[in-house]
C-alpha positions in Angstrom: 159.2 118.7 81.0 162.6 118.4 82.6 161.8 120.2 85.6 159.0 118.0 86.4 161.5 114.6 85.0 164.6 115.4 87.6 162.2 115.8 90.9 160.8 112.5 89.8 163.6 110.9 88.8 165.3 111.9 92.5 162.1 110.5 94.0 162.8 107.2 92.0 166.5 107.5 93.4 165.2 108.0 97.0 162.4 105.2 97.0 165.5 103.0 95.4 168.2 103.4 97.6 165.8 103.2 100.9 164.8 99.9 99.6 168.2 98.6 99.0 169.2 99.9 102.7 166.3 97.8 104.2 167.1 94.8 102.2 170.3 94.4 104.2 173.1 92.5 103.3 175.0 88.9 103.6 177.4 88.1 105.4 179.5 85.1 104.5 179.6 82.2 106.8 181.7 79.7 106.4 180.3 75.6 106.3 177.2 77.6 107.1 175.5 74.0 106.9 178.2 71.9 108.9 179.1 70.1 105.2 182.2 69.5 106.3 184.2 67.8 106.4 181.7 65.0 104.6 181.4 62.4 107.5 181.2 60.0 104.9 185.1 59.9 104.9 185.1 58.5 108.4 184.5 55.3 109.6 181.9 56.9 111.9 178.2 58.7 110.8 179.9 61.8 112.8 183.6 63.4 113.1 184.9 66.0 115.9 185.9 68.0 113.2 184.1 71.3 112.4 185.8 73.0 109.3 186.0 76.8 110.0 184.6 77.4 113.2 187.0 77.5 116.3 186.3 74.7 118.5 188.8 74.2 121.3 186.1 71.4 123.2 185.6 68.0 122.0 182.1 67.9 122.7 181.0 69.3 119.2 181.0 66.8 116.1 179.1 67.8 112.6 177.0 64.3 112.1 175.2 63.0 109.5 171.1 62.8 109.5 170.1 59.4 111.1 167.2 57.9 112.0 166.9 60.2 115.2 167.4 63.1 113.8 164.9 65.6 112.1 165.5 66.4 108.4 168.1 68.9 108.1 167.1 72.5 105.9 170.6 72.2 104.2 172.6 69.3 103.0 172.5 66.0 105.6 174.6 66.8 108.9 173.9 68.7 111.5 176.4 70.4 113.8 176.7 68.7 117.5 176.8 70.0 120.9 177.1 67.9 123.7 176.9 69.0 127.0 179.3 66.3 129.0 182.2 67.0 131.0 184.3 63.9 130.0 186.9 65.0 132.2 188.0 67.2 135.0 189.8 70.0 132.6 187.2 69.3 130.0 184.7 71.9 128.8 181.1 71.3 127.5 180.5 71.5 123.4 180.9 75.6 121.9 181.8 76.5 118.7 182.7 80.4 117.2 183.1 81.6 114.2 184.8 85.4 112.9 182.5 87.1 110.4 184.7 90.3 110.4 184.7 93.7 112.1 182.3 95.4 113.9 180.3 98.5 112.2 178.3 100.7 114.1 176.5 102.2 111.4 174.4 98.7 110.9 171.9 95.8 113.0 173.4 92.3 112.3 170.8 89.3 112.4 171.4 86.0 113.3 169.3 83.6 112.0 170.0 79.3 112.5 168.0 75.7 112.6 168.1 74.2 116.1 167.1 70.8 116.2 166.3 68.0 119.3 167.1 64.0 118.6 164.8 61.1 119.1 167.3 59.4 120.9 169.0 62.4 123.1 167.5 64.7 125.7 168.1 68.3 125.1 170.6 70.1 127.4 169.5 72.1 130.4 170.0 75.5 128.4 172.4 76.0 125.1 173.1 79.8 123.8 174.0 80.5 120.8 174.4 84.5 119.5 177.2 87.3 119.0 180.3 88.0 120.7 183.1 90.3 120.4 187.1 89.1 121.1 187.6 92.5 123.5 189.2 90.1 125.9 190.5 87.4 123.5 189.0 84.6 124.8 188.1 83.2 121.9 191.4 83.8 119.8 193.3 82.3 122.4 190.9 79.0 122.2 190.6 79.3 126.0 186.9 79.0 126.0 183.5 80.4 126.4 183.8 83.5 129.3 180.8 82.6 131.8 181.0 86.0 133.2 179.6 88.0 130.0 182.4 89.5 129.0 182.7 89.4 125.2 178.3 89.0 125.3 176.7 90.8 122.6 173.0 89.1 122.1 171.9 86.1 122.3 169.4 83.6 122.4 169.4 80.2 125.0 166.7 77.5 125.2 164.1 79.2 127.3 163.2 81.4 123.8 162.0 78.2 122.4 159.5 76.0 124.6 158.3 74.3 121.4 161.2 72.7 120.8 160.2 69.5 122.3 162.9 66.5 124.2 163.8 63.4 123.1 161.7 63.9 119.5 163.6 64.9 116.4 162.4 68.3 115.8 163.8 71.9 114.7 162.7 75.1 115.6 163.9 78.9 113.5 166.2 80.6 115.8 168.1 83.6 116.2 169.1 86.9 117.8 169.8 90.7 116.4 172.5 93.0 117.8 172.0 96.9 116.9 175.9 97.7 116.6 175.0 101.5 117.3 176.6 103.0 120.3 178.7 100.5 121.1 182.0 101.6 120.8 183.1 98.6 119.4 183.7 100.1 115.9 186.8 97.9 114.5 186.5 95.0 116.9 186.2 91.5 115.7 182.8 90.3 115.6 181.9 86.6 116.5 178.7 84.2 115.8 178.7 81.3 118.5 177.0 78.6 120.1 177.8 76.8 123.3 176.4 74.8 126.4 176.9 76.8 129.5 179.5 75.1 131.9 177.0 75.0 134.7 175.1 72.6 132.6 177.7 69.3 133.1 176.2 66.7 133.6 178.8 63.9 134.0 178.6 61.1 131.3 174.8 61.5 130.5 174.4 62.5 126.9 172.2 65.5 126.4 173.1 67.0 123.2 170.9 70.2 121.1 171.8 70.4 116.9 172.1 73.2 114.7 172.5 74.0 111.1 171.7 76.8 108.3 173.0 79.5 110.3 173.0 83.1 108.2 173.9 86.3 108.9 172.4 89.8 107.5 172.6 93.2 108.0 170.6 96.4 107.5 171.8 99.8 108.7 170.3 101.3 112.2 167.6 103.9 111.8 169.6 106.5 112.3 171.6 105.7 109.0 168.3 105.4 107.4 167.1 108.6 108.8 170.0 110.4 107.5 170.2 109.1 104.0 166.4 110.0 104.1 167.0 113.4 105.2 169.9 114.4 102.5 167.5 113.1 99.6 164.9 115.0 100.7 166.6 118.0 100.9 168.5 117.6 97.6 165.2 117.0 96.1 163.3 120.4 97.7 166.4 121.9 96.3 165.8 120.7 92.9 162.3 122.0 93.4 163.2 125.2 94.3 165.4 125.2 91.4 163.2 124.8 88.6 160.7 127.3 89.1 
């Protein structure tokens, strides 16, 4: 009886711990829906104020749902990017956000709500997707690099031709960055989104929304492959073992 109950109860182990692994995991984002601050504090239905996410431009704003806006998946605001270039030393709408270190043991998924308004044409292109601060551009609140550096993944309007102008709409969204390889073990790991800076266009308002972003993560195959391979070979052990 027990040498048939401990190669079954490894098989158990081994179906378990495979499941968890391709379950993935959470990672925390912070005002993940764009809560806050509530704009219901200000005298305005939107505030240039995006609690924990860096955002060096004044073209972003988290808003409240209005008439023009689609129904949002989480709470009532939306964040805002705007694409205008108010000024000559002024920088089109980004926003980033640290979600820790890099790990190159795992895939990290991105998954967000982008939204059109009503009122509002969409922007040329927006990207939103991971980064690394390799060359810290982003710590330094200097702004978006235009030249890749610092690019992991990402995802920009072309992805989603169904997300139609000037009607409040969302579509899902999102990106995945397999970490493997990289030899960015360690580094800090960003989530952003931004309108390129090729994509000023004076003082006409073109603005794209977001909101519910999440992030998970599963380990890359090879992780998987290797966790596979020591079970099975504790568990033809165990086999040879008992007889």
């Amino acid at each position: 009886m027990n040498s048939f109950a401990s190669p079954l109860r490894l098989l158990l182990l081994f179906i378990s711990t495979i499941a968890f692994m391709l379950q993935g995991a959470v990672i925390t984002v912070d005002n993940f829906s764009f809560e806050s601050p509530d704009t219901d504090d200000f005298p305005k239905s939107f505030v240039n104020t995006v609690d924990g996410w860096i955002h060096p431009s004044e073209r972003v704003a988290v808003q409240k749902k209005d008439g023009n806006f689609p129904t949002a998946p989480d709470g009532d605001q939306w964040l805002v990017v705007d694409s205008r270039k108010v000024n000559s030393s002024s920088e089109p709408g980004y926003v980033f956000q640290n979600i820790g270190t890099i790990d190159e043991s795992l895939t990290y998924t991105l998954d967000v709500v982008i939204g059109s308004r009503s009122d509002l044409p969409l922007p040329d292109n927006f990207i939103g997707g991971f980064f690394t601060d390799n060359d810290g551009v982003f710590s330094s609140g200097s702004g978006v690099s235009l030249d890749g550096d610092g690019t992991l993944a990402t995802f920009d309007k072309s992805d989603y031709p169904t997300l139609p102008n000037l009607t409040a709409a969302t579509v899902d969204g999102g990106t995945f960055w397999n970490a493997a390889g990289s030899g960015l073990q360690g580094e800090d790991l960003y989530i952003g989104f931004y309108i390129p800076f090729v994509d000023n266009s004076g003082n006409t308002v073109k603005q794209v929304i977001f909101d519910n972003v999440s992030v998970t993560t599963v380990p890359e195959p090879a992780s998987v492959v290797l966790v596979l391979g020591g079970l099975l070979t504790l568990l033809a052990f165990r086999k040879r073992a008992s007889k």
